[in-house]
N, C-alpha and C positions, 0 to 999 in steps of 0.2 A: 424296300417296297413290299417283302412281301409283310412283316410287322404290321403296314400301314393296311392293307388287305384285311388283315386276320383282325386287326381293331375295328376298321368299318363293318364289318360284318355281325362281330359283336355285339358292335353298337345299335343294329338292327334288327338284333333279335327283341324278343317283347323284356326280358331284364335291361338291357343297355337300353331301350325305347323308354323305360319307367325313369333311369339314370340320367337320363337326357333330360325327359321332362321335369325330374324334380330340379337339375340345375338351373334352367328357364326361367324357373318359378321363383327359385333362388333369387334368380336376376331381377327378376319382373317385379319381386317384392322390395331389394334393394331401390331398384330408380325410385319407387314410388314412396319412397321414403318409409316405408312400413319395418321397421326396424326388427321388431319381435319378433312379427312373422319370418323376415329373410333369416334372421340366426336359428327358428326352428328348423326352415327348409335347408340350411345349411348344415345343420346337424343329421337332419337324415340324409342328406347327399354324402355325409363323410361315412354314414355310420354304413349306410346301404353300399356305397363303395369298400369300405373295408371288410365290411361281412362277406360279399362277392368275391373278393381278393382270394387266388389262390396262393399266395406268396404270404399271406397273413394265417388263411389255415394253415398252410404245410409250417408254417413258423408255432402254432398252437397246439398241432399236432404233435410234434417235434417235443416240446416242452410234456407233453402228457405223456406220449410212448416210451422216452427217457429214464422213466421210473422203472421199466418192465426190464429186468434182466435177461444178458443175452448165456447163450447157451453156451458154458464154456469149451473153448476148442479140447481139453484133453478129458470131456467128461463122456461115457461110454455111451455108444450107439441111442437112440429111443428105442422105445420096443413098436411105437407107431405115434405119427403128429396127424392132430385131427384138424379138418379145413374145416369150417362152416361156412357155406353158400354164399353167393351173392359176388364173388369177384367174376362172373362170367355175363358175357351175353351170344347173344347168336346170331350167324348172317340172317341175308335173306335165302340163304338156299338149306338154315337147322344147322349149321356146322357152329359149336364153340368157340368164341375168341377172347383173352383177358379184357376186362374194362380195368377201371380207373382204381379200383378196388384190388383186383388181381393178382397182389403183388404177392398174396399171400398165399394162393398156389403155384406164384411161381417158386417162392423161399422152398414153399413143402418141396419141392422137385427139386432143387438145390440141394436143400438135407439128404433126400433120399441119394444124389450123385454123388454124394460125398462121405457116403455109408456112416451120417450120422442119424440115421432114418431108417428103422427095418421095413415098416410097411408103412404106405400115408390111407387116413381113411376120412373122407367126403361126406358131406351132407347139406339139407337145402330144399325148400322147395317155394316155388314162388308163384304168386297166383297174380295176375297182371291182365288190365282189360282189354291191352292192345295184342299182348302175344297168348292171354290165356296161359295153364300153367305148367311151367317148367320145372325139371327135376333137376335142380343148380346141383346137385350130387354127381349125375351123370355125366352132367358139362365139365365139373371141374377133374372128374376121373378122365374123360375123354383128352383132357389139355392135359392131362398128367401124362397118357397113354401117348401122345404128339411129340412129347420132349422126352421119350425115349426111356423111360419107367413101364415094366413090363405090367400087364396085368394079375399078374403073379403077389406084387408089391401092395396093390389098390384095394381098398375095400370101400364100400358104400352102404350107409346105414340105409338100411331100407323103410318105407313105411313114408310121410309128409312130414318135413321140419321146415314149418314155416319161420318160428324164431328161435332164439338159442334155448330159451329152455325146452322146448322138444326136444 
């Protein structure tokens, strides 16, 4: 039930409202015999449905991060792993919490617990017209400082890094 919940809901935001519509159209050009048209709207019904698919990214993903070598268990300490910005966001009361992205200051925190990390060092800055701009450097030192990595550990480039090459 609750699957069934969490697809209706989906399905009602304005992406699943567009996915909905383009099936309709789908339909509405098959009865009417218009053949062309229903195989184009069928085309983007699959394509707009599998671009959307998290289970098709994480699968794309998957195949591209693959290449990146992991860091071997018996190779000595780093002397510091650096985060770049953007796996954070914040409540409504300014407090940091991982998004969807995240995963990569949680690793750095992991490295650090596992004293294959001397120090981890942050950066980040992001300019947004609903929350105006945020120092993703601070955010992500702060979640670092939450899961028990002393400030001792943390460092933060200071100054605006809006992309990576700042």
């Amino acid at each position: 039930m609750l699957a069934l919940s969490k697809l209706i809901g989906m399905l009602c935001m304005p992406t699943g409202l567009l996915w909905l519509g383009l099936f309709l159209a789908m339909l509405w050009a098959f009865r009417r015999r218009q053949r062309g048209l229903g195989l184009f709207l069928a085309f983007l019904f699959l394509g707009f449905g599998l671009a959307g698919n998290p289970q098709v990214g994480a699968l794309l993903m998957a195949r591209l991060e693959s290449a990146i070598p992991l860091l071997p268990k018996d190779a000595a300490p780093l002397e510091a792993v650096f985060v770049l910005g953007g796996g954070s966001q914040v409540d409504d009361r300014g407090r940091p919490f991982l998004n969807a992205s995240g995963d990569r200051i949680l690793e750095a925190a992991r490295l650090w617990h596992a004293g294959r990390a001397k120090c981890l060092v942050a950066s980040g800055t992001s300019e947004d017209a609903r929350t105006g701009r945020r120092d993703l450097g601070a955010e992500t030192c702060a979640i670092w400082r939450s899961l028990g990595v002393p400030s001792s550990a943390v460092r933060k480039l200071e100054g605006p890094c809006f992309i990576t090459r700042d």
